[in-house]
C-alpha positions in Angstrom: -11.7 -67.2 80.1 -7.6 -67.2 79.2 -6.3 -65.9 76.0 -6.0 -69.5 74.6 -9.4 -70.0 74.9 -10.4 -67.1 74.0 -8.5 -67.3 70.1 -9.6 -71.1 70.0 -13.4 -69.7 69.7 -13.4 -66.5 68.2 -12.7 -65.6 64.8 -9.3 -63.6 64.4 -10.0 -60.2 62.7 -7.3 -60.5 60.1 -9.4 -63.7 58.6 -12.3 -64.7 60.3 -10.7 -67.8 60.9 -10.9 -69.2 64.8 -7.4 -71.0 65.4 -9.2 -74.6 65.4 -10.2 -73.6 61.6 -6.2 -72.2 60.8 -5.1 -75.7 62.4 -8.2 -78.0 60.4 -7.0 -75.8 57.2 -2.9 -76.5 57.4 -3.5 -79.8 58.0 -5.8 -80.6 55.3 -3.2 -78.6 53.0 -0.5 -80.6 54.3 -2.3 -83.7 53.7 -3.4 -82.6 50.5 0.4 -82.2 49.2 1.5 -85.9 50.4 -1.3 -87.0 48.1 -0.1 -85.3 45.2 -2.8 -82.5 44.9 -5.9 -85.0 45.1 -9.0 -85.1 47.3 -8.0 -85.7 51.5 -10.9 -87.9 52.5 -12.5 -86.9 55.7 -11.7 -90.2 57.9 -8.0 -89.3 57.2 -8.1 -85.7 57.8 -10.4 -86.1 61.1 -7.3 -89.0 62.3 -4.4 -86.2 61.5 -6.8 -83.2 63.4 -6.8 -85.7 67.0 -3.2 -85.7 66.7 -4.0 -81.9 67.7 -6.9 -81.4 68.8 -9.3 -83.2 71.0 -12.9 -82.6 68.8 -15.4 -85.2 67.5 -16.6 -86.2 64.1 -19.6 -84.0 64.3 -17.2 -80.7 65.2 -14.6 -81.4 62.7 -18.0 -81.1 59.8 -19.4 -78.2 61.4 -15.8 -76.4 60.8 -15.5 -78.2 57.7 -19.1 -76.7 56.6 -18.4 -73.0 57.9 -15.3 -73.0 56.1 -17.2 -74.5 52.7 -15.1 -77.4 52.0 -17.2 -80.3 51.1 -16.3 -83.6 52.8 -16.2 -86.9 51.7 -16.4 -90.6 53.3 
């Protein structure tokens, strides 16, 4: 396994984050600030995270969940 793959799975020691969950995280920040501080909906944050990353619906809520933000339609 190469170094990329290796931080894209494992959770950094400074955090615990893995660099999927720091990339998931910025976005939804970044999304959350060109909405004015509301709620991202999940559909929109899952369309900005394939921009990035390849992952399904079902990987994006497993991050989601280990990360304990609660998701919505």
């Amino acid at each position: 396994m190469d170094l990329k793959g290796f931080t894209d799975h494992y959770p950094d020691v400074r955090d615990g984050l893995t660099r999927t969950e720091r990339i998931v995280l910025y976005l939804l920040q970044q999304t959350q600030r060109e909405l004015g501080g509301r709620n991202v909906p999940t559909a929109m944050l899952y369309g900005r995270v394939l921009e990035v990353i390849d992952m399904s619906e079902a990987e994006l809520q497993r991050h989601l969940d280990r990360m304990g933000i609660k998701g919505s339609s």
